[in-house]
C-alpha positions in Angstrom: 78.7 98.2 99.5 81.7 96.7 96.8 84.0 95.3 99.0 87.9 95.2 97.4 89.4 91.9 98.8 92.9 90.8 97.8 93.0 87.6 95.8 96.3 86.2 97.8 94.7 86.1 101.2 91.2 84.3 102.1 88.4 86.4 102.0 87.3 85.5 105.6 90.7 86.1 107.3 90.2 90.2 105.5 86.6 90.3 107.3 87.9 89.0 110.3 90.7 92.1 110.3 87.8 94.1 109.3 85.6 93.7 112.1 88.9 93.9 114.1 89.3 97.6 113.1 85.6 98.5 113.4 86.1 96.8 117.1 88.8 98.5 118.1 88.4 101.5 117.0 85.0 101.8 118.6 82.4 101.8 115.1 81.4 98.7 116.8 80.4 99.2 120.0 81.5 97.1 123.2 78.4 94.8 124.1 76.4 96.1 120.3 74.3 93.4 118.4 75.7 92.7 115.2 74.0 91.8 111.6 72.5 88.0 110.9 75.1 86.1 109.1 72.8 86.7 106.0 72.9 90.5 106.1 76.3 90.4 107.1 77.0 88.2 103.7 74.7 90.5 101.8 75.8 93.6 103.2 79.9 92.6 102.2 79.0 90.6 99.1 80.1 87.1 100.1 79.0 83.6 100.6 77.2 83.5 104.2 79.5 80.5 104.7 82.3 82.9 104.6 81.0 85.3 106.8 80.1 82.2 109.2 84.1 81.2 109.1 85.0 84.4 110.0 82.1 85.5 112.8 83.5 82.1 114.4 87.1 83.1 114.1 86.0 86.4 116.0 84.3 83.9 118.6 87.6 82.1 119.4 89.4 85.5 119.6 86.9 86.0 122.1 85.7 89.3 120.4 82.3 88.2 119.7 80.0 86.0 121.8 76.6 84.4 120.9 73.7 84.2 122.7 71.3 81.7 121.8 68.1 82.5 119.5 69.8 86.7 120.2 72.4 86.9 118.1 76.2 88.0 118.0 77.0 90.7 120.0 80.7 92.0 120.2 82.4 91.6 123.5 81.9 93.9 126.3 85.4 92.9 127.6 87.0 96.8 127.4 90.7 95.2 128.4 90.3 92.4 125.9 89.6 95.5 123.4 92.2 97.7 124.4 94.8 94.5 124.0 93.4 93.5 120.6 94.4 97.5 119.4 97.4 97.6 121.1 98.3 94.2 119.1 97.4 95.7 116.4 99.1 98.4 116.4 102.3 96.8 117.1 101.9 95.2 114.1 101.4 98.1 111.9 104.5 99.4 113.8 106.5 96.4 112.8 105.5 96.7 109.6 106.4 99.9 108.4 110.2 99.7 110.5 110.6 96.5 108.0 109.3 98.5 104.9 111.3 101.4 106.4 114.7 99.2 107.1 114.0 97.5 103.3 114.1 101.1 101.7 117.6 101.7 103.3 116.3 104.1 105.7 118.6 104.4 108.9 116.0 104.7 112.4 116.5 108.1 112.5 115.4 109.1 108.8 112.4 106.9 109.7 111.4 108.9 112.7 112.1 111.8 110.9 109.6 110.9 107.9 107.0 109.6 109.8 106.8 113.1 112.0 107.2 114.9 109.1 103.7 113.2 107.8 102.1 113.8 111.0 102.4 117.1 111.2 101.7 117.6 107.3 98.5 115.1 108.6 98.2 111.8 106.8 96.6 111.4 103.6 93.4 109.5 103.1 
């Protein structure tokens, strides 16, 4: 699995927003073991140390717990999941009004676009 990370932004900060997505969005289950930090590393082509930095980022987000000589499971905390998507998607929201507002598009041609796509159905 060739991973594509960008070269302006530290590799274990695009892992950790990674395994946010999978989380969220339910690929990785609510109370599911996940991967060793060596098959982790292996499986997304990095140092382990990386994939240690961001597994413990995770942990302090309180997305993942350890439990000793177990593993890493990701958190069965359903609120604390449905938070973390809503916080995301507040900040894709953001995002595209910004990129929207840059372009010179008034609220109302943004609105108008963005339906437009949905019903057309997004591109992959």
């Amino acid at each position: 699995m060739t991973e594509q990370f960008q070269s302006n932004i530290p590799i274990y900060l695009q892992l950790v927003k990674k395994f946010k997505y999978k989380i969220v969005s339910g690929e990785l289950e609510a109370g599911s073991k996940i991967d060793s930090v060596r098959d982790l590393a292996i499986k997304y082509e990095v140092n382990p140390n990386t994939m240690q930095r961001a597994l413990t980022e995770l942990e302090r987000d309180g997305l993942v717990y350890s439990e000793r000589t177990i593993g890493r499971f990701i958190t069965k905390d359903k609120e604390l999941i449905v938070k973390m998507r809503e916080t995301i998607a507040d900040e894709i929201i953001d995002q595209f009004i910004k990129q929207m507002e840059s372009l010179g598009y008034s609220k109302e041609e943004s609105i108008k676009l963005f339906l437009e796509k949905i019903e057309k159905g997004a591109s992959k």
